[in-house]
TISELUM-418007 format. One record per residue (C-alpha): residue in three letters; x, y, z. Coordinates in pm, 1 decimal. Each point is the difference from the previous one (the first is absolute). Example, Ala and Ser with C-alpha at 12.3 -4.5 7.8 and 13.67 -1.06 7.14 Angstrom:
2
{ala {1230.0 -450.0 780.0}},
{ser {137.0 344.0 -66.0}},
***
This chain:
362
{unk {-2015.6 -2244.9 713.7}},
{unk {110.7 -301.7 195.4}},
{unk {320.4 170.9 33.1}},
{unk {-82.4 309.5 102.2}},
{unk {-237.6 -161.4 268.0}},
{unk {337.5 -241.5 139.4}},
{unk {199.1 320.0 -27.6}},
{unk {-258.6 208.2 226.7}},
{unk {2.7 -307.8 233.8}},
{unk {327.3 60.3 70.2}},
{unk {-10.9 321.1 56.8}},
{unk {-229.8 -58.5 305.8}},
{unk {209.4 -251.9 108.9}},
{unk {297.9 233.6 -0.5}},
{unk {-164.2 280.0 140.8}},
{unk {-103.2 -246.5 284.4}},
{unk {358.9 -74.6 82.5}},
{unk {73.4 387.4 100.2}},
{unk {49.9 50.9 370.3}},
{unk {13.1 372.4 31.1}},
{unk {-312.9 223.7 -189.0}},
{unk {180.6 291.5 113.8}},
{unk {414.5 1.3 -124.7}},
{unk {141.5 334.3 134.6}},
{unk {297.8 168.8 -138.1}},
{unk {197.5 60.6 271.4}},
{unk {370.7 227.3 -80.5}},
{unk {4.8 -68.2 -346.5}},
{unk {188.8 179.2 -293.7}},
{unk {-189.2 112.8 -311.9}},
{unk {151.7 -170.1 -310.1}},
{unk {38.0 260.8 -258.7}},
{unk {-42.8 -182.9 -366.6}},
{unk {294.3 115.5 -232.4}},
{unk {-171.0 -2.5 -386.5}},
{unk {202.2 -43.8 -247.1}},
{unk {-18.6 291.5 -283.3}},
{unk {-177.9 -132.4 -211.6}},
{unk {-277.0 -122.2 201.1}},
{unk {-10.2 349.4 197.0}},
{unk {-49.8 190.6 -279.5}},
{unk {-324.7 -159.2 -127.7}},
{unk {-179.8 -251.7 257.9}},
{unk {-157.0 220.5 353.3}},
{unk {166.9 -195.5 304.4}},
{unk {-136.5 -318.4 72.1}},
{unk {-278.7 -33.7 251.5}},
{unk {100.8 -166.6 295.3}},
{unk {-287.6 -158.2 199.2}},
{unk {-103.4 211.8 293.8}},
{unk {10.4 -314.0 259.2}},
{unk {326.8 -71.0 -117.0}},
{unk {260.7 328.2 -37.0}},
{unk {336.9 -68.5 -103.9}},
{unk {293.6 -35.5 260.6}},
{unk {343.5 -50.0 42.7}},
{unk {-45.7 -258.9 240.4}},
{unk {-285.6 -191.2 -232.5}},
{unk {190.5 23.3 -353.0}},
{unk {324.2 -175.2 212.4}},
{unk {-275.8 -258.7 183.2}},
{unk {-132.6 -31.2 -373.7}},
{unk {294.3 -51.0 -173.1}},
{unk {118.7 -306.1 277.3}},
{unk {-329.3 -171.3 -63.4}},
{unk {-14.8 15.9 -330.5}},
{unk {332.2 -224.3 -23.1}},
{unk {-116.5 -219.2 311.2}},
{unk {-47.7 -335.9 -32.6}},
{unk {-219.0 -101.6 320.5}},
{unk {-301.1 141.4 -213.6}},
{unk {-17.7 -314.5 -138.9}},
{unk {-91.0 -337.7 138.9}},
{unk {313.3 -144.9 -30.1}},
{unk {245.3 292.3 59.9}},
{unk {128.7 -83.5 -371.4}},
{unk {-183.2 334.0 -215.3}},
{unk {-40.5 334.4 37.4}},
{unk {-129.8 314.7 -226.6}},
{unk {291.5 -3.6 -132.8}},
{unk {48.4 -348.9 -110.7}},
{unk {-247.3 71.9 -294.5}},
{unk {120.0 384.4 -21.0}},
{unk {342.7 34.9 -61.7}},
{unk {182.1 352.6 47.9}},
{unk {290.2 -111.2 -295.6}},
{unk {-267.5 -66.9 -272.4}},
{unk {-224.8 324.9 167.4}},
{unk {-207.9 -167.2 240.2}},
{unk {-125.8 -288.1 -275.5}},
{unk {48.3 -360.9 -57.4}},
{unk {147.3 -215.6 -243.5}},
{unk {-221.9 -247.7 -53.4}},
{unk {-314.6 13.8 -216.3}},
{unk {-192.6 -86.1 314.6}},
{unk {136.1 1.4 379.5}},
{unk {10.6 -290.2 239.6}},
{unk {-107.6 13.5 367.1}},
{unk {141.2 -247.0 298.0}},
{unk {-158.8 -313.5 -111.6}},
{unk {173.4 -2.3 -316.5}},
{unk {-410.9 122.5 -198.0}},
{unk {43.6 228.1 -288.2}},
{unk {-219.0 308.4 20.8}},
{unk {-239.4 117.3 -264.8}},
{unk {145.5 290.6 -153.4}},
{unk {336.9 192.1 -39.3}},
{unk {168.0 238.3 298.9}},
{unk {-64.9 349.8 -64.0}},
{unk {314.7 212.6 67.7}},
{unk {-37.2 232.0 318.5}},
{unk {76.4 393.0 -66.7}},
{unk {-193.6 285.6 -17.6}},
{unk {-308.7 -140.6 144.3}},
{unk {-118.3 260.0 242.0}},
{unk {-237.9 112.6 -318.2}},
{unk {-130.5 -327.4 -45.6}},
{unk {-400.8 -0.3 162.2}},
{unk {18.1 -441.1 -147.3}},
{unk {236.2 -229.1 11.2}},
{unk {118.8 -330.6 -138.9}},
{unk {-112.2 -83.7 -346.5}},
{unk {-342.0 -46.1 25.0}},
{unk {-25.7 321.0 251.9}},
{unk {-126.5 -223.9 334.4}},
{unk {173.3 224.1 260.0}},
{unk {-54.2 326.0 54.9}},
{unk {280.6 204.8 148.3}},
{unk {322.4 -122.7 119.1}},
{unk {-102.0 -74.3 316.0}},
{unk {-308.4 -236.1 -108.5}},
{unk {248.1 -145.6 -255.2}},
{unk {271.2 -95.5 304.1}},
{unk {-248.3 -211.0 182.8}},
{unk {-58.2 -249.7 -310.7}},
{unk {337.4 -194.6 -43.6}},
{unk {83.0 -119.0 361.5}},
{unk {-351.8 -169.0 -1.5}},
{unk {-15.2 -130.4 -338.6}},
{unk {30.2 -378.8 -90.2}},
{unk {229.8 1.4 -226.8}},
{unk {229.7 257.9 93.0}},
{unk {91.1 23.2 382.1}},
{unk {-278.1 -210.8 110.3}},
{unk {11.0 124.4 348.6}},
{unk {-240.3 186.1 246.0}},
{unk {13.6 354.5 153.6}},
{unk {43.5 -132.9 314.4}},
{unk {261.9 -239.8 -39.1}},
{unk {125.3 259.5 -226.4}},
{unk {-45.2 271.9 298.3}},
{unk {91.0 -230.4 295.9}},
{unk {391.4 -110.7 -175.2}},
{unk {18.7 385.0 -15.6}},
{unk {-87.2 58.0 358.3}},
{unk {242.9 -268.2 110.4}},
{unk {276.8 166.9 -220.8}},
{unk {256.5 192.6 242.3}},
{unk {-8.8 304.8 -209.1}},
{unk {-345.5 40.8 -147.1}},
{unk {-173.6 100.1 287.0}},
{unk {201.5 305.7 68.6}},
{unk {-35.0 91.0 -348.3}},
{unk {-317.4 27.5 -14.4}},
{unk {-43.5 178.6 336.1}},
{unk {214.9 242.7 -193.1}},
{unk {-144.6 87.4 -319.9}},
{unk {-392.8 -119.7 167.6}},
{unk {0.1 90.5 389.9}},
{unk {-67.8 -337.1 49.0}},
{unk {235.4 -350.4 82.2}},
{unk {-345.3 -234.2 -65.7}},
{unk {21.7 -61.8 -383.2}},
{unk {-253.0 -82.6 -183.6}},
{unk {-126.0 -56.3 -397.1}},
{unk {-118.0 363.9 -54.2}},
{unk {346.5 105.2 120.8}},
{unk {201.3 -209.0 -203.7}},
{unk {-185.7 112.9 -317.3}},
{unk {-3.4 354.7 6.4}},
{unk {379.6 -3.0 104.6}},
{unk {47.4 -159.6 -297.8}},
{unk {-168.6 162.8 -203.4}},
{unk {179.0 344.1 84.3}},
{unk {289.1 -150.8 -106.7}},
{unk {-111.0 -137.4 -295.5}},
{unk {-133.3 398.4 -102.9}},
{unk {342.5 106.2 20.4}},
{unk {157.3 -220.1 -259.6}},
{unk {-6.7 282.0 -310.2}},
{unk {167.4 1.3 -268.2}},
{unk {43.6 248.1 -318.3}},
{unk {384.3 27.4 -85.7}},
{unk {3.1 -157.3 -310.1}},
{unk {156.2 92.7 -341.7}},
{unk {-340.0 119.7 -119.8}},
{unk {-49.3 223.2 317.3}},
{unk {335.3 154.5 -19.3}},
{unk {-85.5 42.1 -343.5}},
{unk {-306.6 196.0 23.8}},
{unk {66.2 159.1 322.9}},
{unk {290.5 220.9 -201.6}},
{unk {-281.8 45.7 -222.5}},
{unk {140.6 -212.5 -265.0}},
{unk {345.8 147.0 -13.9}},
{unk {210.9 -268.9 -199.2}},
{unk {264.2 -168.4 209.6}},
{unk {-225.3 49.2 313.2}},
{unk {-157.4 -392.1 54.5}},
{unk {403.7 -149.1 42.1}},
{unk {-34.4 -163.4 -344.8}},
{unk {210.3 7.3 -290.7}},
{unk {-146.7 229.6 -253.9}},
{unk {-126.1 -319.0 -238.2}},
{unk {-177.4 -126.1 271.8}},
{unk {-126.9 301.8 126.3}},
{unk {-188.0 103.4 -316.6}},
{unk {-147.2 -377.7 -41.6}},
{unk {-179.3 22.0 302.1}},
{unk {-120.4 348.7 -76.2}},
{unk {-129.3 -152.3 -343.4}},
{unk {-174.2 -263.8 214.3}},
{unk {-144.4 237.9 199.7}},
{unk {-160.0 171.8 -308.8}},
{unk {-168.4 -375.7 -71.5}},
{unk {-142.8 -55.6 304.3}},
{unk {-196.0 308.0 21.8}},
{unk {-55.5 31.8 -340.9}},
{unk {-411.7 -69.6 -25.4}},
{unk {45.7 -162.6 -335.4}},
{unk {292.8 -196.7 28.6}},
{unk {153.2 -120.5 335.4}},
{unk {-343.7 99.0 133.7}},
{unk {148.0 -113.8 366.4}},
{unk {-62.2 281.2 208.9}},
{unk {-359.1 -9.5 51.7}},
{unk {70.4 -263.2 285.0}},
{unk {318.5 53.4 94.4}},
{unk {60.4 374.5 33.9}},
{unk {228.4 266.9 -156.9}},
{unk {267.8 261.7 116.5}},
{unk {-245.8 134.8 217.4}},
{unk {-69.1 -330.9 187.3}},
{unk {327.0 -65.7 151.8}},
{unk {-168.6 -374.6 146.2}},
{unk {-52.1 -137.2 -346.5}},
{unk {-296.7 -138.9 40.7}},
{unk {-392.3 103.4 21.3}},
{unk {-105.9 -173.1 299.5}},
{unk {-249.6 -185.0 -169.0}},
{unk {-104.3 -344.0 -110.9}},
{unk {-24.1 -72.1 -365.4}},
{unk {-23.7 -330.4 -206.1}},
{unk {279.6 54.2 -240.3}},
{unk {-72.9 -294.5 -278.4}},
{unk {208.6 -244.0 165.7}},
{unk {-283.2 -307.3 -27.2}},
{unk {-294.8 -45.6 -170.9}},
{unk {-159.6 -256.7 302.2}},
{unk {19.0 324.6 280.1}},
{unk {-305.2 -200.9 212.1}},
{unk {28.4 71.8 438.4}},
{unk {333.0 136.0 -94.5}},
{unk {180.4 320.9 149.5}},
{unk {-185.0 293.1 162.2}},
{unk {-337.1 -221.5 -74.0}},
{unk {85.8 -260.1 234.6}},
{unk {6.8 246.1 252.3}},
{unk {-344.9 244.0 -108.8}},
{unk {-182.4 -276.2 -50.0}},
{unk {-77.4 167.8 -341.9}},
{unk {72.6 -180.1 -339.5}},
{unk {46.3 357.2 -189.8}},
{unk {343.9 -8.7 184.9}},
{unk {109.0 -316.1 -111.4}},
{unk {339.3 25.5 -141.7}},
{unk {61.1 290.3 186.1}},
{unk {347.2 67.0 185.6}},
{unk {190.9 280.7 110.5}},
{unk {205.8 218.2 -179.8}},
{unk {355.6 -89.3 122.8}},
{unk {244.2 310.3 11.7}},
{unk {305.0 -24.3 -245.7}},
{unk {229.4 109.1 180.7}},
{unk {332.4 -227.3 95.9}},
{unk {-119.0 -291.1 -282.5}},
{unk {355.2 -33.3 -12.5}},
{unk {-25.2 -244.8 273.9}},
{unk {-343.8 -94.0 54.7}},
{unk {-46.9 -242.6 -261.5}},
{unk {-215.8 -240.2 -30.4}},
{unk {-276.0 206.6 -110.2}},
{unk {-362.9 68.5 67.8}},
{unk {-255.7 -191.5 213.3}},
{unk {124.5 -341.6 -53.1}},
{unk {298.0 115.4 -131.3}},
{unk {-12.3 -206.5 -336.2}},
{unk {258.0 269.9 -157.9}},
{unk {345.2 -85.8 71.4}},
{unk {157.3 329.3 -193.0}},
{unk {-110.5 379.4 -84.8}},
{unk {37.2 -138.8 -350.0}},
{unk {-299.2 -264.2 32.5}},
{unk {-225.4 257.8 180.1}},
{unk {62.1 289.8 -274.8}},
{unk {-91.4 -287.5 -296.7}},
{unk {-313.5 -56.1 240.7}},
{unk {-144.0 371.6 -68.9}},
{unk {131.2 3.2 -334.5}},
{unk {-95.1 -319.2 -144.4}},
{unk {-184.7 -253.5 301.9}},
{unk {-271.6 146.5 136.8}},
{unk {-275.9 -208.6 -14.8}},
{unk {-419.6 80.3 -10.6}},
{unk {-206.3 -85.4 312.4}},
{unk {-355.4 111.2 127.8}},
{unk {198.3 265.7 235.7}},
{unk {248.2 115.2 -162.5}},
{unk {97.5 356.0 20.4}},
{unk {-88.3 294.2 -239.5}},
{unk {328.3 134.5 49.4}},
{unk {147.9 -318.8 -199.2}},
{unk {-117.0 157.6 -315.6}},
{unk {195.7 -228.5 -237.4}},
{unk {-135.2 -340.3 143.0}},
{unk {-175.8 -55.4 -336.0}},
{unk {418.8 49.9 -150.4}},
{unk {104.0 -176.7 252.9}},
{unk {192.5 274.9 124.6}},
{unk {161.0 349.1 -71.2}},
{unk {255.8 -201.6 -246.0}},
{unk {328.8 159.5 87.3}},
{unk {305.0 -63.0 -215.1}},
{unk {281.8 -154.3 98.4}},
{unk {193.8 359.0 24.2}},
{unk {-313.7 179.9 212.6}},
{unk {1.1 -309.8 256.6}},
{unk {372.9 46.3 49.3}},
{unk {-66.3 357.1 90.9}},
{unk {-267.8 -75.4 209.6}},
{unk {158.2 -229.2 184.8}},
{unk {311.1 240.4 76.9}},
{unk {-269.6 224.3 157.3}},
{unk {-149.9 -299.5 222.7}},
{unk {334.5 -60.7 125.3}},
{unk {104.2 356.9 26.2}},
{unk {-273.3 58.5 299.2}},
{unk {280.9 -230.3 206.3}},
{unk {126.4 91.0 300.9}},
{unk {372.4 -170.0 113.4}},
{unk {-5.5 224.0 303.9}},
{unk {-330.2 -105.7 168.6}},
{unk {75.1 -410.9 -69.1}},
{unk {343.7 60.3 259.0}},
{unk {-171.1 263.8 238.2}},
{unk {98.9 -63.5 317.1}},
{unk {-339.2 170.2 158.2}},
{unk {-195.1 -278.6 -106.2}},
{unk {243.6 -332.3 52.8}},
{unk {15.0 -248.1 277.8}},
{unk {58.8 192.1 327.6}},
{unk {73.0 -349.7 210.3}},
***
């Protein structure tokens, strides 16, 4: 509860820093969202907030901010720093580090596919993009700066100004400005070109995901496991063909400590029946998001698949859905983990880690 009471403090204080109630949209150019396949066929399109419609003008604003370093105190860190494009939008570390050199509590989520996502961050303390923007510039251990410092090295910028007069109707930045342009560019970072996608796109036609044939068929079989209810038994949180983002949404305590106490989504309710809980990360592009989960204490797919087969561990929330706790797990063999792991790194997608929409526009 104490966080969620420091986090609503700042919230007021950020509000507080906005100049201009009223932004106007003055000869803008409606952004039209390209979906991949995959994700057009089975997800409605995203809702965009109705204070905040996407732009030509905002997505370009968005995507210079989001790789700008005056956000931070010391001009040293921006979004990026923590959320690398090469290893899709993620971090390597188990943990990130802000400007004064302090570690931060949990592991960097990878940024896709997010304009579906109501909470964000691990224990689900923002919600929406554009409440999720205002947190890092202002937190302590990560860019430890104010809005308005962060707002006035903006305004004294040569370029900004014009900018935002563009995509905003207005030259007098401020907090509320900064956020949502960042956050429309942050909704257009999809991606859903992977082996798997080709693969079921052509409705399964053999050849279709790029693979050789060997490879092809593994990560079929590993599909089969992870939706099969009495084996794999993996699809309950994280989705199936028809869920192109891989993930429910939701927060779940999946066995991976038996002392869960003012951990995860509880920290943030206030209530102890969500101890434990975290959310659901997609799986898409593991390939280079490793570590893994919240603290990322898993180095390799290897260690997290021996986790659900053979690690998880008892505690007073954990989740019905991990129906083998009292086996410790769905004990895989050796030959069904290597197939499952071919599908995990089948949903991979080389083309969206080199995109040139989403890199460093300088």
């Amino acid at each position: 509860m104490r966080h969620f009471l420091l986090f609503a403090g700042i919230v007021l204080v950020v509000f507080s820093c906005r100049k201009d109630p009223e932004i106007t949209m003055s000869d803008t150019t409606p952004y039209i969202i390209e979906y991949p396949e995959r994700i057009s066929k089975y997800l409605p399109p995203m809702p965009i907030p109705a204070d905040n419609p996407m732009t030509v003008e905002g997505v370009e604003l968005g995507r210079k901010l989001f790789y700008e370093e005056k956000l931070s105190a010391n001009n040293t860190q921006s979004c990026a720093s923590c959320h690398d494009l090469s290893i899709a939008f993620s971090d390597t570390g188990a943990v990130s580090f802000g400007i004064d050199g302090l570690p931060g509590t949990k592991n960097a989520m990878p940024l896709f596919n997010l304009g579906w996502m109501e909470r964000l961050f691990w224990d689900g303390r923002s919600m929406g993009l554009e409440a999720q923007a205002f947190a890092p510039v202002v937190d302590p251990v990560e860019m430890h700066n104010t809005w308005p410092n962060a707002v006035a090295a903006l305004q004294d910028d040569p370029e900004y100004p014009a900018l935002f007069e563009k995509a905003f109707g207005s030259s007098q930045i401020d907090s509320v400005m900064v956020v949502k342009a960042i956050a429309q560019f942050e909704r257009t970072i999809l991606t859903a070109n992977s082996p798997m996608d080709k693969y079921m796109n052509a409705n399964n036609a053999i050849g279709s995901s790029g693979w050789s044939f060997e490879d092809e068929q593994a990560a079929y079989l590993g599909f089969t496991l992870f939706i099969s209810e009495d084996k794999g038994d993996c699809f309950h949180c994280h989705g199936d063909s028809f869920n192109p983002l891989w993930t429910d949404n939701d927060f779940h305590n999946n066995g991976l400590d038996a002392d869960v106490a003012g951990k995860g989504l509880g920290a943030v309710t206030g209530n102890p029946l969500d101890d434990g809980k975290f959310k659901t990360p997609t799986l898409r592009n593991l390939v280079w998001t490793a570590p893994y989960m919240h603290d990322g204490r898993f180095q390799t797919l290897d260690e997290v698949i021996d986790h659900y087969s053979e690690g998880l561990q008892h505690s007073s929330t954990i989740d019905p859905l991990m129906k083998e706790v009292d086996n410790g797990g769905v004990q895989l063999t050796t030959e069904e983990k290597g197939y499952l792991k071919m599908f995990l790194i089948s949903l991979s997608d080389s083309s969206f880690v080199t995109d040139g929409r989403f890199t460093d526009p300088e």
